[in-house]
N, C-alpha and C positions, 0 to 999 in steps of 0.2 A: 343726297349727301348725308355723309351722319354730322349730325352738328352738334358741341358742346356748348354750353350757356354755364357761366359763372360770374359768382360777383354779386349776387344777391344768397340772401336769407333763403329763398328759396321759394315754390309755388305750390297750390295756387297764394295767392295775396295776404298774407295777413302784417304785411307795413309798411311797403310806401310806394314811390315811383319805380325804383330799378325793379321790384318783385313783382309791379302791376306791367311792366314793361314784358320782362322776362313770361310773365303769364300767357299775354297776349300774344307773344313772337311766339313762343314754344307751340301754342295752340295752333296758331298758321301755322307754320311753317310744316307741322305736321301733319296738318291737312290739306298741304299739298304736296304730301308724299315722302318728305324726308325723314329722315329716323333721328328723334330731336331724343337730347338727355340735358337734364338740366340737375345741378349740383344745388342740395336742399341741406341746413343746418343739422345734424342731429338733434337740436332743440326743437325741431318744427312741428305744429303738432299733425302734419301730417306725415305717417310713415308708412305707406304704401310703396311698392317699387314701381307704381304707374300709377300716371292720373290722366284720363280723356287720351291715352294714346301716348302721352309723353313719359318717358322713362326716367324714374327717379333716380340718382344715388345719394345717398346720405355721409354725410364725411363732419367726422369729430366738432366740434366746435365748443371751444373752452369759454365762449366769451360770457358767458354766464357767473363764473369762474375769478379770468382773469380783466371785463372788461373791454377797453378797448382792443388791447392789445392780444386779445383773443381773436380778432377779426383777423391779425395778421395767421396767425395759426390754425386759422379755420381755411385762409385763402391758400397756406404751404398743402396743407391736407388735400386739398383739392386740384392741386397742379400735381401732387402727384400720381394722384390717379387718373388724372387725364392723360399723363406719360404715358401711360397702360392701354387708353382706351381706342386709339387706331382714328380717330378723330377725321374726318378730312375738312375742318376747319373750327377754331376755339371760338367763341365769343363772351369776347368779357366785360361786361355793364361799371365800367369805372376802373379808376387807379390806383385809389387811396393807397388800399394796404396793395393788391396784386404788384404793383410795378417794383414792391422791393423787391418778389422771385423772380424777376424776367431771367435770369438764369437760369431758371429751374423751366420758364415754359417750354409746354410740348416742342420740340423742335423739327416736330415730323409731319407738323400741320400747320397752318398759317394761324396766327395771334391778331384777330381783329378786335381794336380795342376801341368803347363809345367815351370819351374822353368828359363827360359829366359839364360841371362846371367850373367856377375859377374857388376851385375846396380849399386854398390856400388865402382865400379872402375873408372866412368865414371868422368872424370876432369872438366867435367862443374858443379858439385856438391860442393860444399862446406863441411868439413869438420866435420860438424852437419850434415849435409843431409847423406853424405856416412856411417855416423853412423848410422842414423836412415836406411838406405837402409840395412844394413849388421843385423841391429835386423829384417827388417820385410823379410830377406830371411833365419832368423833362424826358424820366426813365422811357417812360409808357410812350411818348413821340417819337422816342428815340428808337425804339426794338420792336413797337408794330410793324406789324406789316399791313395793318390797312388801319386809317383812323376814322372814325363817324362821329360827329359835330351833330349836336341835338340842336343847334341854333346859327344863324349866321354869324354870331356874335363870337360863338367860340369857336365858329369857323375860320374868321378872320385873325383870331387870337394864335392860334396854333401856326398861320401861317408866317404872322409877324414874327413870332416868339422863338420858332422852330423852323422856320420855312419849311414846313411840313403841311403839303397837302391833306383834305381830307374831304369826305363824302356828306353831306349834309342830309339827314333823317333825322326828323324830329319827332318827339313821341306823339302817342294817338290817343284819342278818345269817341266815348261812344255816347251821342244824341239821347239826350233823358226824353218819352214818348210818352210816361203814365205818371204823369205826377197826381199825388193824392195830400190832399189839404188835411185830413185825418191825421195825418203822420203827426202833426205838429203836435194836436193836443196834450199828446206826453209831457212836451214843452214848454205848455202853457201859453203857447207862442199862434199867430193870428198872419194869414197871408199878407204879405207887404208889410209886417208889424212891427220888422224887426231888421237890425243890423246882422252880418255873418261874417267873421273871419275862421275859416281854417288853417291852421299849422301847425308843425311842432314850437315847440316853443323855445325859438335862438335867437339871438340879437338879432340877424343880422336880416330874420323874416321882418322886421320892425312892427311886432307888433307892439310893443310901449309904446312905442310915435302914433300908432294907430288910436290906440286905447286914450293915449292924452289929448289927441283931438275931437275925441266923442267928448270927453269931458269938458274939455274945451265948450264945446259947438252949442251945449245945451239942446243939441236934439231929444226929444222927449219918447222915440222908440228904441226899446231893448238892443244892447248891443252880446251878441250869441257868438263865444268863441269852442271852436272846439279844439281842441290835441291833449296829448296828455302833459298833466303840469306838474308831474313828481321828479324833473329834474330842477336844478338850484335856480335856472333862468323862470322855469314856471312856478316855483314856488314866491319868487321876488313879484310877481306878478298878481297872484293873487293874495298875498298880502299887502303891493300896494293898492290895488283898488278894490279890495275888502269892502268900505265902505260907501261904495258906489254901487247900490242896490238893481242899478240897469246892469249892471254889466255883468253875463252869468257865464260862466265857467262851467260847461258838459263834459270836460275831460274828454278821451279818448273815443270817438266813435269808427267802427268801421262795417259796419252796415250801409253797403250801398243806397237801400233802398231808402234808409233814413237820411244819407248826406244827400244824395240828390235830389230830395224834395227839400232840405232846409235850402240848399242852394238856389233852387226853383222861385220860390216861394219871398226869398229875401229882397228887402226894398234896396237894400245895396248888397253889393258884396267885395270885401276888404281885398285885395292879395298885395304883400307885404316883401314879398320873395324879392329879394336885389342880387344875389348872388348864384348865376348858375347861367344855363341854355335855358333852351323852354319847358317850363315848370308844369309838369300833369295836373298836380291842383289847377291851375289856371286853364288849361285845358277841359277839362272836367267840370267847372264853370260855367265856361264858355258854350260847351254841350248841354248844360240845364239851362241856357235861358237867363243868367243870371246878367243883372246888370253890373257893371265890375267899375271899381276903386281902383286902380294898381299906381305901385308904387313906380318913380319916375325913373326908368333906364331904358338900356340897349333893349335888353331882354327882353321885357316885358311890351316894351314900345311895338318891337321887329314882330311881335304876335298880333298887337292889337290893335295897332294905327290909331287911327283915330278911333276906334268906337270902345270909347274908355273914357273915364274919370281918371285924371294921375294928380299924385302929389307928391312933395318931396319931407315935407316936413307935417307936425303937428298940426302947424299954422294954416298948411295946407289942405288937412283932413275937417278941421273944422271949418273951415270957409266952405267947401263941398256938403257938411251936412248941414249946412245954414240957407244950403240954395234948392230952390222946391226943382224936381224932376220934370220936365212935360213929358204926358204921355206921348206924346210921337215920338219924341229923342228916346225914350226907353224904350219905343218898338223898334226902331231905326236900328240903333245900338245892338239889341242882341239878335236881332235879325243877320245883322250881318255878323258876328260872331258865330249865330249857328250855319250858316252857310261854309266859313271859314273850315269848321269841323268838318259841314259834308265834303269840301274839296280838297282839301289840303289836310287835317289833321284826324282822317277816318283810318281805323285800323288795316281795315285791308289792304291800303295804298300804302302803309307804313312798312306792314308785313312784305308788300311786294318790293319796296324799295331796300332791303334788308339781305331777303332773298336775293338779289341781285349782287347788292356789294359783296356777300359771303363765296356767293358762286366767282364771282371775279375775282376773289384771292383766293379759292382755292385751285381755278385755273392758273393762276399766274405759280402757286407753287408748284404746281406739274410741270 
């Protein structure tokens, strides 16, 4: 098949799940024979017209420019040259901005759309915005033609909401094998020594609720956030716990080699994430070994059953860091967590269940 991929910044990875997603598919899918193209930012800094076999194209992208509302115009750029490009099947990683052009999509190949999370829930929105998000996740049910649910959660959503069917793949991850204690030193930081939270930094990751529970708890190990804090939410953050000398602020990292061993290594680890299907951070977690905190929903719950620490509030996170770990429950725990990756949340079986839904809508448009 030749298969289109849109909807992210583009590959390989340099920012989040839909681009570590898109990396990973494009790389299968390729490697078993299909002729993949995947639509990369002109911002990106990589501008090759191939990477490992996958065929680049680059399409304008103002969002530098104009912001958000660049994404819409980086997403028209790119539907139109998918009109162009003989496609026998689109794949597009979310709704946000795409679902405004479903006019404009190819109409000569099938539109398989991964329908993300509930983006109209997200509290950094404004209450025109989460309006306008909850019409363009009606658009996007509405004019696919095939849908993929990353959780059971938004599996069940889409059916209620839309009675609209859809195929459940959730995203993958890969088993951390070589963790090195070296890494830390940069950090100043000591195996099991320390707390970990990673994310961006949005309400509705909660990580304020997280951070006031450390403080709360009076636990006496470092609590280690990373994402980057130069938006208004991260900036609110490190100036309120400024004076909370445990609690450090690494900013931005995206060095595998170094997040997977802070994750390894961490005597807990925070995921704060309430909003969406199943979250690759927590994924990616789950695959180092990590013993995991999460925050108390559908989403999070439907991943990790029981082998998890949840809380719902402040109140919650500090009575967790106030209770000693036994080591068996922390081997128990991530034991089963990394098995879950080997069965269920391992790339290749993701890649192959992908491949499948794609070939069945592009059979069904013949």
């Amino acid at each position: 098949m030749k298969i289109g991929i849109l909807g992210t910044r583009g590959i390989p990875n340099r920012y989040g799940g839909f681009e570590q997603c898109a990396e990973k598919l494009a790389l299968g899918l390729s490697r078993k024979g299909h002729e993949v193209w995947v639509y990369n930012s002109h911002l990106h800094d990589y501008q090759e017209s191939c990477w490992n076999g996958v065929n680049i194209i680059h399409c304008k992208d103002p969002e530098d420019k104009l912001g958000t509302a660049g994404q819409f115009l980086y997403d028209l750029n790119c539907f139109r040259d998918a009109r162009k490009r003989g496609f026998d099947v689109l794949l597009q990683l979310g709704y946000t901005s795409s679902s405004v052009w479903w006019r404009l999509w190819p109409k000569d190949c099938p539109n398989v759309v991964n329908m993300d999370g509930l983006e109209w829930k997200r509290s950094k929105y404004s209450a025109k915005v989460q309006r306008f998000l909850k019409w363009a996740e009606k658009a996007a049910a509405r004019h696919a033609d095939l849908l993929i649910a990353d959780s059971v959660g938004i599996q069940s959503h889409l059916k209620e909401t839309f009675g609209k069917d859809s195929v459940f793949i959730p995203y993958g991850a890969d088993i951390f094998r070589n963790p090195d204690a070296a890494v830390l030193e940069q950090y100043q930081l000591s195996p099991g020594g320390y707390h970990l939270l990673i994310a961006r930094m949005e309400p509705e990751n909660n990580i304020e609720t997280i951070l006031d529970g450390y403080a709360l708890s009076g636990n006496p190990a470092p609590f280690v956030v990373v994402g980057k804090t130069e938006n208004a939410f991260g900036k609110h953050l490190v100036e309120k716990f400024f004076g909370n000398k445990a609690i450090h602020f690494l900013g931005g990292i995206y060095d595998f080699g170094v997040i997977d061993n802070l994750r390894h290594f961490a005597d807990r680890y925070f995921h704060g994430h309430s909003v969406g299907g199943t979250n690759p951070s927590l994924l990616e977690a789950m695959g180092c070994g990590a013993l995991i905190a999460a925050h108390d929903n559908i989403f999070n719950r439907s991943v990790l059953g029981e082998d998890a620490f949840y809380f719902k509030d402040a109140a919650g996170v500090s009575s967790l860091l106030q209770e000693p770990v036994f080591p068996e429950m922390r081997v128990q725990m991530t034991a089963a967590n990394l098995q879950k990756i080997s069965d269920c949340y391992n790339w290749p079986a993701i890649t192959d269940a992908y491949e499948k839904a794609l070939q069945y809508a592009a059979a069904g448009a013949k």
